[in-house]
C-alpha positions as CSV (number, residue, x, y, z in Angstrom):
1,X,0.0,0.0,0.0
2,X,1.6,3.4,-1.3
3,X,0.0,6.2,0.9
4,X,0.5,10.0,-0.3
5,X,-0.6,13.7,0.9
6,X,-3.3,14.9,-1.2
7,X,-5.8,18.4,-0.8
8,X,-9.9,18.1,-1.3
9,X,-9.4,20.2,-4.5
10,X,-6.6,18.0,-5.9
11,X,-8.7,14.4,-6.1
12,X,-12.4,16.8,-5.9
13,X,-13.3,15.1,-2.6
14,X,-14.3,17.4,0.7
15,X,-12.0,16.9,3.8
16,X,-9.0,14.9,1.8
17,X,-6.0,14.7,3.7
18,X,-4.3,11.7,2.2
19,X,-5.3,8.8,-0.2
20,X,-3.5,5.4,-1.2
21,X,-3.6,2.8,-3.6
22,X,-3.8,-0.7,-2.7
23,X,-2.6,-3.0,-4.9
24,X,-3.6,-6.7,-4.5
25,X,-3.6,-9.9,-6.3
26,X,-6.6,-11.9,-6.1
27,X,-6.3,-16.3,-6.4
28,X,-9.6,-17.3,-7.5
29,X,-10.3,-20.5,-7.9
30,X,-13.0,-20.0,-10.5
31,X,-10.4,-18.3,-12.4
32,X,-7.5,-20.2,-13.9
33,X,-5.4,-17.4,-13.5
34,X,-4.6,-14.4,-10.6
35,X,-6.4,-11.1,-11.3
36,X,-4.6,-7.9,-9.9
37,X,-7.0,-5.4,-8.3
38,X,-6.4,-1.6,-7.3
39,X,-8.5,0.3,-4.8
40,X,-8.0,3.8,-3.9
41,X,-8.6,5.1,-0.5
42,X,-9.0,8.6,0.7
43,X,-8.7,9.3,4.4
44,X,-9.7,13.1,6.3
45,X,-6.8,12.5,8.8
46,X,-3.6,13.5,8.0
47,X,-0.4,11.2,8.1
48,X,0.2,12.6,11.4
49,X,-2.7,10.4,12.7
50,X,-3.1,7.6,10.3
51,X,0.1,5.8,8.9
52,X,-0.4,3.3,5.5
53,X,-0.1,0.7,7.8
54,X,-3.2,1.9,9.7
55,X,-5.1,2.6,5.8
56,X,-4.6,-1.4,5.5
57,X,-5.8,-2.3,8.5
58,X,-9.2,0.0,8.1
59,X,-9.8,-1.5,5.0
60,X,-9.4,-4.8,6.2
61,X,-12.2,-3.8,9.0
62,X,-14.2,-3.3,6.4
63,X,-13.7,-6.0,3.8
64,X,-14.2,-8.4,7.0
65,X,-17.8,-7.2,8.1
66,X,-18.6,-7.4,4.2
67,X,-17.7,-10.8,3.7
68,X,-19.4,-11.8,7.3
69,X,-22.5,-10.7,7.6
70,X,-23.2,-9.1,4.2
71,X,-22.2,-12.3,2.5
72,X,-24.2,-14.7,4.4
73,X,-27.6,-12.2,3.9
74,X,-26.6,-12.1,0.0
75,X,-25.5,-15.9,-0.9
76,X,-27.4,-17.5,2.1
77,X,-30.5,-15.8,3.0
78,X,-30.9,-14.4,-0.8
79,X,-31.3,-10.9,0.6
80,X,-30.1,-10.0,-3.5
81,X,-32.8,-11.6,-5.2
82,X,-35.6,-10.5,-2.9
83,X,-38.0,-8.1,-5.1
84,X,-39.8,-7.2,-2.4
85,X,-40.3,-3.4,-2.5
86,X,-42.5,-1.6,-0.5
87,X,-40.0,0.1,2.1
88,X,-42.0,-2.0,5.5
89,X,-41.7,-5.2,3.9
90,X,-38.0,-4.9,2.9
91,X,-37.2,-3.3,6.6
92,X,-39.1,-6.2,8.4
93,X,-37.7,-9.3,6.1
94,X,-34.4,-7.6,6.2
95,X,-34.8,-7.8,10.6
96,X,-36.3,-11.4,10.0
97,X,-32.8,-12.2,7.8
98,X,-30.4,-10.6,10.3
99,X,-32.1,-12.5,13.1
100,X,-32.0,-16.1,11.6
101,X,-28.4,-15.3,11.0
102,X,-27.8,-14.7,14.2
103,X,-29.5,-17.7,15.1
104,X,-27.7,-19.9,12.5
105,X,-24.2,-18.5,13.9
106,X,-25.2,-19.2,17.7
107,X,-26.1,-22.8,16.6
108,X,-22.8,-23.1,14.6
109,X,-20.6,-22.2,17.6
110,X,-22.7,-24.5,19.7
111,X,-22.1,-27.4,17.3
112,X,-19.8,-30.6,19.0
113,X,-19.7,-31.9,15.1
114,X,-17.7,-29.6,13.0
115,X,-18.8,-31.4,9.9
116,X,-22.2,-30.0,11.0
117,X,-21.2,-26.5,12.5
118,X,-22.1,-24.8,8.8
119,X,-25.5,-22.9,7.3
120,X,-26.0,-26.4,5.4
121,X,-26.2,-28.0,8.7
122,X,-28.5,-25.1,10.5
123,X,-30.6,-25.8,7.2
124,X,-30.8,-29.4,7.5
125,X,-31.6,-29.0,11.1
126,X,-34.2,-26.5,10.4
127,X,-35.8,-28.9,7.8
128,X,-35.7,-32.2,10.4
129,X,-37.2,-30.1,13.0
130,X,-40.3,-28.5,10.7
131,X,-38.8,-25.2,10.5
132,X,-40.1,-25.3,6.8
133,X,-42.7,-22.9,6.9
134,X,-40.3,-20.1,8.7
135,X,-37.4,-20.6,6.6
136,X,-39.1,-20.4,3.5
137,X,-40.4,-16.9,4.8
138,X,-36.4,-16.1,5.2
139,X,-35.6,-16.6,1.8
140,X,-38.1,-16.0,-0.2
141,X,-37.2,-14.0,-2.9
142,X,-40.9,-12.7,-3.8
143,X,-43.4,-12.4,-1.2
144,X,-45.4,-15.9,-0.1
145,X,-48.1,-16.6,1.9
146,X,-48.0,-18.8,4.4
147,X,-51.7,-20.6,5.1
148,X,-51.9,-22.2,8.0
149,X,-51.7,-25.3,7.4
């Protein structure tokens, strides 16, 4: 990570006191071979207060609560293909999502058998125990309704 002094009217961004590039090579294994990727960061705080070093370590902050939560509400809950629009349905599925997440991860760590201790497991748990109704509810990606039977 290169980190430089920079002014808001040099890069047209309010309250820039320094910006970096990060350069990184990404090993996918759905690619045959690695992909370089750039990112530019822009920081308020001067070098004074936050070293390169201290750039990286932000942006790993970041980059880890994306691929934790975010990820399991996009791949796993299909929070992505949900079209549900009106603005109380999308805020009350997307409390619903967060809190079977929360469930699934407590159930994970709670899990003796680490072949078990995954969201495939909480499924298949959630399925043996006639969780069907609520967990089609979860990841529904139009809006169903449930009957009661």
């Amino acid at each position: 990570m290169v980190a430089f002094d920079t002014t808001p009217t040099r890069i047209d961004f309010p309250f820039a006191e320094q910006a970096g590039r990060l350069t990184r090579c990404i090993d996918s294994q759905r690619k045959p071979a690695e992909e370089i990727e750039t990112e530019y960061l822009i920081s308020s705080r001067p070098a004074a207060q936050m070293s390169a070093e201290q750039m990286l370590q932000q942006d790993r902050q970041y980059w880890g609560i994306e691929t934790g939560l975010h990820l399991r509400l996009d791949v796993i809950a299909g929070e992505d293909r949900s079209r549900v629009r009106h603005p109380t349905a999308v805020m009350n599925l997307a409390v619903i999502r967060r809190a079977v997440v929360s469930v699934a991860i407590d159930w994970i760590r709670r899990q003796p058998n680490r072949r078990q201790a995954s969201m495939s497991g909480f499924y298949d748990f959630m399925a043996a125990t006639n969780s069907k109704k609520a967990f089609k509810l979860v990841t529904a990606s139009k809006p169903i309704r449930l009957s009661a039977s």
